[in-house]
N, C-alpha and C positions, 0 to 999 in steps of 0.2 A: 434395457440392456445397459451396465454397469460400463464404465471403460477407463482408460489407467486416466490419473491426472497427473500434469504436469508438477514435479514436486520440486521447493523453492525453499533451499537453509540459509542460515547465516552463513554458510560457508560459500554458500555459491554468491551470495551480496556482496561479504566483505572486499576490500583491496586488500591484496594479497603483497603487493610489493610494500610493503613499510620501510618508507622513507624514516630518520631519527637524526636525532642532534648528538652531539658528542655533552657532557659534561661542561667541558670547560668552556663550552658558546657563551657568550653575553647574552644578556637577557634581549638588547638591543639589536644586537644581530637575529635572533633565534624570530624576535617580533617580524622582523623584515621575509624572513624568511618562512615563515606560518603564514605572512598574509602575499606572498607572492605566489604558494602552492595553492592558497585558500585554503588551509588547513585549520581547524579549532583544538588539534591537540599534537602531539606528537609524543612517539617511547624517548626516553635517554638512554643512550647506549656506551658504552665504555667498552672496547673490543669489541668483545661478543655478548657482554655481560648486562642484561639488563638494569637499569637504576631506577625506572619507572618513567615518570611521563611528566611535561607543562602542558598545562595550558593558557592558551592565548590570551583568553578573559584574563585570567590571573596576575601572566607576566604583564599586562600594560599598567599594574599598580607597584612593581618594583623598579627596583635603582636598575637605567639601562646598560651597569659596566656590570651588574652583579653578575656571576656566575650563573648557568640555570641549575645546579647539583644545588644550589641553595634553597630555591624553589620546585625543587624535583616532588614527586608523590611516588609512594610506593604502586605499586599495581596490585590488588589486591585480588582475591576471587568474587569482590562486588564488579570489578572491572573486567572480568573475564567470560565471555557469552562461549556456551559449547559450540564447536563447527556444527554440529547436526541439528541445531535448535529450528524448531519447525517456524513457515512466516508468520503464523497468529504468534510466538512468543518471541521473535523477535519485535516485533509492533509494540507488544507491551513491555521489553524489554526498554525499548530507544524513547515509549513514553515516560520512563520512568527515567533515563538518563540518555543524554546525547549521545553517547558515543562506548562502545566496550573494545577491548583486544581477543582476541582470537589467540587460543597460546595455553600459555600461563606465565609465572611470578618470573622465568632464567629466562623461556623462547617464546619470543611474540611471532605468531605466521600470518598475523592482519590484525586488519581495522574496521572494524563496522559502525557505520554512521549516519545518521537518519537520511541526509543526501544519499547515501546507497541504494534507499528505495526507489531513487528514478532511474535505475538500471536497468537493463531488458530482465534479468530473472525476474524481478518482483513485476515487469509489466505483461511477461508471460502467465506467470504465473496467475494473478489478476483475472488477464483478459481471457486463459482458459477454464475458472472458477464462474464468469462471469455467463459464458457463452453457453454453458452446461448448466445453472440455473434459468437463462433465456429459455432452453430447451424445454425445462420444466415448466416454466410458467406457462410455454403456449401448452403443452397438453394437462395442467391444471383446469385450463381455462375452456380447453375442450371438452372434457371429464365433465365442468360443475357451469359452467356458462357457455353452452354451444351457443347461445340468442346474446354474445356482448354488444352486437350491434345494437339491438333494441333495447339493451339496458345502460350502454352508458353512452352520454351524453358527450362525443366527439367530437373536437374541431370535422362539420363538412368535408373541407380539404385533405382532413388525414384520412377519411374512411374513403377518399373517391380515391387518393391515391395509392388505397391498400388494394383495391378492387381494379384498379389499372393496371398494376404492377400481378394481380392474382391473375385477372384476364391473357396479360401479355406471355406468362408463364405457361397457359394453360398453350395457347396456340404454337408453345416450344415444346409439345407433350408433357410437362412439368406439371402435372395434378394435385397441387399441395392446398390445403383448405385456405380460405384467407388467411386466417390467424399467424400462418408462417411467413406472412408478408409485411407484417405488424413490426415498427422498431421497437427496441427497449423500452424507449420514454412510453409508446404506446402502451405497452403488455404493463409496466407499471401501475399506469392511471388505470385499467382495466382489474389491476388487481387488486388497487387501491379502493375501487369504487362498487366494489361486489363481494357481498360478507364472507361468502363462502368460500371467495376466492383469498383473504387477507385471511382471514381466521385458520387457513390450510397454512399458511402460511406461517402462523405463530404471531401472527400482528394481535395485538389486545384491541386496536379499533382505528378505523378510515384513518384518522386523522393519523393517527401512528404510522399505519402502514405510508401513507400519502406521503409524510417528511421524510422518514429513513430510507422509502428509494426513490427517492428527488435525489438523496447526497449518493445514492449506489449509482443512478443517472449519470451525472455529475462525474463520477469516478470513471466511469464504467467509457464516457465519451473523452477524457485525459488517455486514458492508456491506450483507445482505438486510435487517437492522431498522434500517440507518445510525445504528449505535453506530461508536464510534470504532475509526478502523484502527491510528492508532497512538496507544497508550494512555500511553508514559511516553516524555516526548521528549527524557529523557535516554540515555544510555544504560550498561546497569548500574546505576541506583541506583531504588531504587525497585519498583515492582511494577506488572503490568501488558506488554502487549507494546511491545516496542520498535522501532528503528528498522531496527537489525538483525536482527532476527527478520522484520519486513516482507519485506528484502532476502531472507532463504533461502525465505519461503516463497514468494516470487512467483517468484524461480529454481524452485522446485520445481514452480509450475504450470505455465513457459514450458517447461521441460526435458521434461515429460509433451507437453506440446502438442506440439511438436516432434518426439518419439520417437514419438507418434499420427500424424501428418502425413505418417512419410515410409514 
């Protein structure tokens, strides 16, 4: 049975209140004030009239009396993401550049920024993608491996405590097979270690399946204790997951969902 999913735009990411500089700010001033907000960019404003935007990187290599209308950029429709843009193309959007406006070239109504993604929408959004492939995997695993006990090789401890936790269920009238007592990490290795189960999947083999949801794991245990989804908003420097890391592993859930679905 089919049911609505939680659906997560740019629009609902972005910050909406767009703070701006005037024109005539020092470059100096404008630095102090980027790095007090924590901000990596910000619009130029003149009245109402947009001028474009600095950013931080940028202005720490000019004179700190210079104007920022000297360093200003235009805003361009490279810099412009639609409010309605779905989260898979936002992901590839902020891999491809840190930060877009919400708007256009005269009225900016936000900012969208790779730190946006540790916001309740994207960890909604997420952890109801997430919970609804969980779904699937255990009646995959029902369908094509009713014997995973016998076939994969379990920590002991996790299959007593799938069987303690199924037991304790049952004597609450709760009659759900083991399988729905299995964590994520479990149903994983389970699906990682049974061909019929990864190949339903869309995985080309063990090993594939094995690493792509080790990181969905990974992901998937961030948004349940809303730790950060994306940990280093650079990318490549640093430690910590990133933005493109994000991107493969949410393609790796959509591509499972999809491969379940049909």
């Amino acid at each position: 049975m089919s049911r609505d999913l939680y659906v997560c735009t740019a629009g609902d990411l972005a910050t909406r209140s767009v703070a701006s500089r005037p024109p005539d700010a020092t470059v100096v001033e404008t630095i102090d004030w980027l790095e007090t907000k924590g901000f990596d960019v910000t619009p130029v404003i003149d009245g109402e009239a947009v001028s474009g935007y600095v950013e931080l990187e940028h202005l720490r290599d000019a004179a700190p009396d210079d104007r920022i209308a000297d360093h200003t950029k235009p805003v361009t429709l490279e810099e412009v993401i639609s409010t309605d843009a779905t989260f898979g193309e936002v992901l590839t959007a902020l891999y491809d550049a840190p930060f877009y406006f919400l708007g256009g070239r005269n009225r900016l109504t936000g900012i969208l920024t790779r730190a946006d993604l540790n916001t309740s929408p994207a960890m909604i959004h997420l952890f109801d993608r997430i919970t609804l492939l969980e779904d699937h995997f255990r009646t995959l695993i029902l369908d094509v491996a009713p014997d995973w006990k016998d076939r994969v090789p379990l920590d002991p401890n996790i299959v007593e405590d799938i069987e303690q936790r199924h037991a304790d269920a049952r004597r609450s009238n709760i009659d759900l097979g083991e399988i729905h007592y299995a964590q994520f990490s479990t149903l994983a290795t389970i699906i990682s270690s049974i061909e019929e189960c990864w190949d339903a999947c869309g995985f080309s083999s063990d090993h594939r399946a094995s690493s792509q949801l080790d990181d969905l794991t990974q992901l998937r245990n961030s948004v349940a204790h809303s730790q950060l989804i994306v940990q280093n908003t650079g990318e490549g420097l640093g430690k910590g997951r990133t933005i493109g890391a994000v991107e493969q592993t949410y393609a790796t859930l959509t591509d499972c969902m999809d491969a379940l679905s049909t």
